[in-house]
N, C-alpha and C positions, 0 to 999 in steps of 0.2 A: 772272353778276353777282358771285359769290362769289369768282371766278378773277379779278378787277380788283384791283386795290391800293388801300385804301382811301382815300388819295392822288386815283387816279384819278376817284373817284367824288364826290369834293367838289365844292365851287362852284366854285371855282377854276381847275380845268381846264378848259384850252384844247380846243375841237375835236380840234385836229392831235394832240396828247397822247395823248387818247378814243380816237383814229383809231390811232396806232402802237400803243396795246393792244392795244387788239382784232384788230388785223390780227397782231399776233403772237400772240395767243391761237391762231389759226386756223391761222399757218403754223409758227411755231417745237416746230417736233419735239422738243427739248429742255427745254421746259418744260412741267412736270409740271400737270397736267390741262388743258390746254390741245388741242383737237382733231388737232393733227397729232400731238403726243404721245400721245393715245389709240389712235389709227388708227397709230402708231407698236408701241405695247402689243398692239394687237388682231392686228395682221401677227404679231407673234412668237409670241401664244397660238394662232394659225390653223396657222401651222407644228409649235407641237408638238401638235396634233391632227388635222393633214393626214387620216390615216386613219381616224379618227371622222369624217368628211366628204364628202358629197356632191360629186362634181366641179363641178358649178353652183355649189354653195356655195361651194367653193374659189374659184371664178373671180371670182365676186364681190369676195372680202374681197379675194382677191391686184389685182383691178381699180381696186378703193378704193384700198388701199396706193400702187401705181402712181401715183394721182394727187396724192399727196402728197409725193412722192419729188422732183420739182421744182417748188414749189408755192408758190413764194417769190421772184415775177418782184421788176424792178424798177420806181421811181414812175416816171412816173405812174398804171399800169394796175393797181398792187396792190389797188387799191378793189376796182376789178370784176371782177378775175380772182377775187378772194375772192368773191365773190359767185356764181360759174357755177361753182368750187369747192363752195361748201356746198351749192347745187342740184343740183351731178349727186353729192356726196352722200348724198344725202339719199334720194336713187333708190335709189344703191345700199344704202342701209342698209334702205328699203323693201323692197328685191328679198330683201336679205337675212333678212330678220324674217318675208317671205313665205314664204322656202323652210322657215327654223326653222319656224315652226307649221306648217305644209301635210308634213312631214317628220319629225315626231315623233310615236310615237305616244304616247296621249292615257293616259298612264300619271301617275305621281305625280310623275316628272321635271318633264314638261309641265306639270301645275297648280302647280308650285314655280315654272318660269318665267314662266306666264301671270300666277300672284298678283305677284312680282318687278317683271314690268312694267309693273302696275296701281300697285302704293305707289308706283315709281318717277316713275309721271308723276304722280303726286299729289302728290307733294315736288316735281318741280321744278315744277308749274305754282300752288303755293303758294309758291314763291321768285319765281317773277314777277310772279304777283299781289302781292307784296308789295313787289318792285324799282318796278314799273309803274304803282302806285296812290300812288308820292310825289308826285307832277306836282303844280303847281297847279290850282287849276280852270278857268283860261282854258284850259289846252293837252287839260280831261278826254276832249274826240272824239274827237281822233286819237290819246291814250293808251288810251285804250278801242278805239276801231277796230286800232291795233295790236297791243295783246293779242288781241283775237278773232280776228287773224289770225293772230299767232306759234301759236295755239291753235287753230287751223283750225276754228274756231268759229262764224264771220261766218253763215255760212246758216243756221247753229240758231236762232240768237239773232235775226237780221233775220226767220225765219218767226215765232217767238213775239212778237217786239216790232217793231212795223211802225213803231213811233216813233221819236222819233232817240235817238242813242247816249247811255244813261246811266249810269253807274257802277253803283246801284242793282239 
């Protein structure tokens, strides 16, 4: 949300506008924090630590990289191809974070990254909570159901509150 221009994020803009951000959010390698730019970042940190590296690890990052390297079809299909883009993502950044913790040992490196990844999602799921909670109150459901799910949340929350979806 921070990565938008604040242009973008006004009333103002159109769908199609919203739409060419974000999709260049995802694919322009060139722009700075933007996902393919990161996975751009992470590729050239992966290589100069190749040899502190597990080969599965390697394969990984280098797999990720690969999928971003042509990742910038053209319309009509840039929707969806961004979308099975950030899903087989998302594996591999899973696979990835697998092998990190399953792979270190559990020394004071490790609790620097374990702690690391804990503030990390704290912050950004306090920037969403806060992007996600402007809505009005006609659309609060489905801004609430998609937060629970950008947050992989839904089953927690659905076993504690068998009610419908409330902000609260």
């Amino acid at each position: 949300m921070r990565y938008l221009p604040e242009t973008v994020l006004a009333d103002f803009t159109t769908p199609a506008e919203l739409e060419k951000e974000v999709l260049a959010l995802i694919h322009d390698t060139k722009r700075p924090g933007g996902i393919g730019w990161m996975v751009d970042q992470l590729r050239r940190l992966a290589r100069l630590m190749r040899e502190r590296m597990s080969a599965d690890t390697w394969r990984v990052l280098y797999g990720l990289s690969l999928r971003f390297q042509d990742a910038d079809p053209e319309s009509p299909f840039r929707g969806t191809h961004a979308l099975e883009l950030l899903a087989e993502s998302t594996l591999s950044l899973a696979a990835f974070s697998g092998l990190a913790m399953e792979s270190m040992t559990r020394g004071a490196g490790w609790r620097f990254l374990d702690t690391g990844r804990r503030v990390e999602r704290a912050l950004q799921m306090t920037q969403l909570l806060q992007f996600g909670l402007r809505f009005r109150a006609d659309d609060e459901g489905a801004c609430v159901e998609s937060l629970l799910e950008i947050d992989d949340s839904s089953i927690t929350y659905r076993s504690r509150y068998l009610a419908s979806l409330q902000t609260d």
